[in-house]
N, C-alpha and C positions, 0 to 999 in steps of 0.2 A: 395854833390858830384855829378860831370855831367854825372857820370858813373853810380851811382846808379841809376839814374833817366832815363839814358838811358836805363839800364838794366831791369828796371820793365817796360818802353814802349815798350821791343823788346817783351817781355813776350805777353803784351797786345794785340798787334799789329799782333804778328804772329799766335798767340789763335784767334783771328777774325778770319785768314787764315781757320784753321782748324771747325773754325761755320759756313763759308760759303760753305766748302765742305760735313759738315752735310747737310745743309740747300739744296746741290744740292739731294746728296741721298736720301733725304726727299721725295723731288719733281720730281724724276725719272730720274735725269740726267744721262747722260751717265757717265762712269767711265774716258775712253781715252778720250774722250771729253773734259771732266773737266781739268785732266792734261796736254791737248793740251791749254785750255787757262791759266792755272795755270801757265806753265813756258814762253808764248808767252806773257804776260803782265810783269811777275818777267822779262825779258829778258831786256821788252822795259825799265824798270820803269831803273835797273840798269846804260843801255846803257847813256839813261837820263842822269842822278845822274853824268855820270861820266863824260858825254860833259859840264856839268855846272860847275863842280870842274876841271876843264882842265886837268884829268888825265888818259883819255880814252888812251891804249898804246896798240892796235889791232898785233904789227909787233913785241912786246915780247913776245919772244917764254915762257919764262918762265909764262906768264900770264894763256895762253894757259895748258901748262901742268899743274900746281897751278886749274887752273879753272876744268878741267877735273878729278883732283879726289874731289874736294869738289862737283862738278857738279854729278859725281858717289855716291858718301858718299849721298846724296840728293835723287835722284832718285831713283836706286836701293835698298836705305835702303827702301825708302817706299816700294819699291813691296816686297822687302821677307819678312817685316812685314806682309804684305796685306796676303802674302804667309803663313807664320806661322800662322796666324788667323786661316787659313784650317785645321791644325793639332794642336793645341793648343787652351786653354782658353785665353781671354783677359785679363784676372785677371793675369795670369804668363806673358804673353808675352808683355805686356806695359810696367809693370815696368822694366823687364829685359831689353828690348832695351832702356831704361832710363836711365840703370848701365851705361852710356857710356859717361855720364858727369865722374864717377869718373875716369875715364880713362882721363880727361879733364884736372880732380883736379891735379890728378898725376900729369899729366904732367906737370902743371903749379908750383907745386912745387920743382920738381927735374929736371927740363929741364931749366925752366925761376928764379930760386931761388925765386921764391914768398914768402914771411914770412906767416905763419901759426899762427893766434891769437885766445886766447881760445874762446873767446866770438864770433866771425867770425863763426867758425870752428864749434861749437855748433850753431850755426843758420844755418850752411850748413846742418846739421844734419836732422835740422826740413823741409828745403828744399827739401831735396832728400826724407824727411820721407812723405813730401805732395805728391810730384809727385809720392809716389809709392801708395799714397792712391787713387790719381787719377784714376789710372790703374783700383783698383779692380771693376769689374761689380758684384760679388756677384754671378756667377757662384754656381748653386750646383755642377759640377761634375768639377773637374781641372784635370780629367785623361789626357794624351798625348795619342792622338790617333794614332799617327805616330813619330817615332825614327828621322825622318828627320826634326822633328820642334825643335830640341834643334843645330842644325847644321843652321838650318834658322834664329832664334834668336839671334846663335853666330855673321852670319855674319853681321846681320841687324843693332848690336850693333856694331860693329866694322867698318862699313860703316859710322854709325851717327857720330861718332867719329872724322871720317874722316872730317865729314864737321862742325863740332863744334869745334873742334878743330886745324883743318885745316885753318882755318882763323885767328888763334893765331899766326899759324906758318907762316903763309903769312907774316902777317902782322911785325914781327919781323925781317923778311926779307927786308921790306921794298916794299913787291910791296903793291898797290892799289888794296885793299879787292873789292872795287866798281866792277874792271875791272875784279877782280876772280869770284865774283860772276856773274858778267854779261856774262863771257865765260862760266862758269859752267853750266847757268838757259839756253845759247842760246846751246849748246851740249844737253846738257836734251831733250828742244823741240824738237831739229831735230832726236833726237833717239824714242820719241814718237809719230812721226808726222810719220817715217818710219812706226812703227810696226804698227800704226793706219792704213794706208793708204792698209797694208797686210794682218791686219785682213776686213776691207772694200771688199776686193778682194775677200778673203776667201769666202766671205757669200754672195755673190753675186748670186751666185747658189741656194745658200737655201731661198734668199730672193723669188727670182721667181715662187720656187715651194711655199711656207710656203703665200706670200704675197700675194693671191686670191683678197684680199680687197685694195681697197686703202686707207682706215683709216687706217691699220696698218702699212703702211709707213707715214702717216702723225704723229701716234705717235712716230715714230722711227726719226722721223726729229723734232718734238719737244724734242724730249728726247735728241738730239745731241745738240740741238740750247738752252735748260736748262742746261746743262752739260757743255759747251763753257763760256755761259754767268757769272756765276755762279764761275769757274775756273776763269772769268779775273779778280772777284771781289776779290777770294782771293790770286789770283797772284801780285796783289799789294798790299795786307796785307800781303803776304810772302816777298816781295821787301824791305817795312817797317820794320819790324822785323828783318831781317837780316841785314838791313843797321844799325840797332839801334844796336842792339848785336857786330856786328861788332865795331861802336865808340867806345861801354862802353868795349869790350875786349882789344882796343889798349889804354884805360887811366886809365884802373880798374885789378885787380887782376883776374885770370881767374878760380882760386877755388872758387870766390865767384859770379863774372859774370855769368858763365855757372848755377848753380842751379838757380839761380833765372830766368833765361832763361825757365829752363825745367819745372816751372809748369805755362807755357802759354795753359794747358788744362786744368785750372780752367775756364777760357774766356768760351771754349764748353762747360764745364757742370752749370756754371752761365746762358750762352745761351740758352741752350737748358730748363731750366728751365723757364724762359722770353717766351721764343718763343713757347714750344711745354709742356708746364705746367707741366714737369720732375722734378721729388721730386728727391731732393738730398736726397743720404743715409748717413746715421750716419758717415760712413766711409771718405766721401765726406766733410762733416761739420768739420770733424775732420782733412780734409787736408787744409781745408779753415784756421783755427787754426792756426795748426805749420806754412802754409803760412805769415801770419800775423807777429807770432813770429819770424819767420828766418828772414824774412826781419828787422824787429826792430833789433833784433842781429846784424846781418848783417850790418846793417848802427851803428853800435854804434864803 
């Protein structure tokens, strides 16, 4: 099926996204940096995509709103994740913002009457049971240091949802997922191009007093130009992934599209293993597994 096979390249493809943005933290990137090239490449690759399939439609307003909450669902999920990380374990707070496929499943059940098969349904199971093995880091302490990371988590899930599922509902509609995501990824960068450009200003002042040396702005300009560079490499493995996800959700069922989507953070921790000689944990081997299995399920 062209869906399944779409569906394990978006996985792949947008798992690179998330080993290049290892790969900048690795190497000192900037944070705003990186997500300045991350949605300035996702922006172009889309706009691309969509002048070649002649379905670019800039003057529908409904592309526009359509693009803005999957563009929202996108952006913002990452930062209140980013944000919960501060008050919470990664071990709770990855798989919870992960719950937001079932919210997916749902819906493709009782919104889109999708049929429900046992063997499907049990490989979704081994699915979502991988990506929540993904999550755990192995944490000794999982205390919640602050009341406010279960309200961050709530919304974080509820944003990714937005944009996972937001593309089903596009698409059902009938407009051009290319053109939602290219409005969504080109809103994204101008909202982080502002707050970049604000925190810049901010520190201007501290740079003068703090910056005696000028090696310390040359690393501060390395760290910007590693953080950019680094963002455009996986701005077009997030362009990819999204484009592929998107096909296999308009010819594929979306209870079984979306989980096999969600554990494209097998790609980071195979990655990161390759690249920075990180032993998987037991837990890790064991998501590799059910990964394996859900999928054979899955396709039977």
């Amino acid at each position: 099926m062209l869906w399944f096979l779409s569906a394990i390249g978006s996985a792949v493809v947008f798992g690179l996204a998330g080993l290049f943005m290892k790969i900048s933290q690795m190497r000192g990137g900037a944070s705003n940096s990186l997500l300045l090239g991350l949605y300035a490449a996702g922006t172009c690759g889309f706009w691309g995509q969509a002048l070649l399939d002649r379905s670019w439609d800039p003057w529908d307003v409904r592309v526009w709103i359509a693009g803005a909450i999957v563009g929202l669902g996108s952006a913002w999920g990452n930062l209140l994740f980013m944000k919960a990380l501060d008050y919470g374990p990664a071990s709770l707070t990855s798989p919870l913002t992960n719950a937001n496929i079932l919210l997916v499943i749902l819906m493709g059940a009782l919104w889109f009457d999708e049929p429900l098969e046992v063997a499907g349904m049990v490989g979704v199971a081994f699915l979502l049971l991988a990506a929540i093995l993904l999550g755990i880091r192995g944490e000794r302490s999982i205390s919640i240091k602050d009341n406010r990371w279960y309200a961050l988590v709530l919304f974080a899930m509820l944003l990714f949802f937005f944009r996972n599922g937001g593309l089903k509902v596009t698409g059902s509609m009938g407009l051009d997922n290319t053109s939602v995501l290219w409005s969504g990824y080109l809103l994204s960068w101008i909202w982080f191009a502002v707050a970049a450009r604000k925190e810049a200003g901010g520190r201007r002042g501290e740079d003068r007093i703090a910056d005696g040396a000028a090696s310390v702005k040359r690393v501060k300009k390395a760290s910007h130009r590693t953080g950019f560079l680094w963002g455009l490499a996986a701005g077009v493995c997030s362009y990819g992934g999204l484009q592929l996800y998107s096909a296999a959700l308009s010819d594929g069922p979306s209870h079984l599209v979306a989980p096999i989507f969600a554990t494209n953070g097998l790609v980071v921790a195979l990655g990161s293993v390759l690249l920075y000689r990180e032993r998987l944990t037991i837990l890790q081997w064991a998501a590799f597994a059910f990964l394996m299995l859900g999928l054979v399920l899955v396709r039977m």
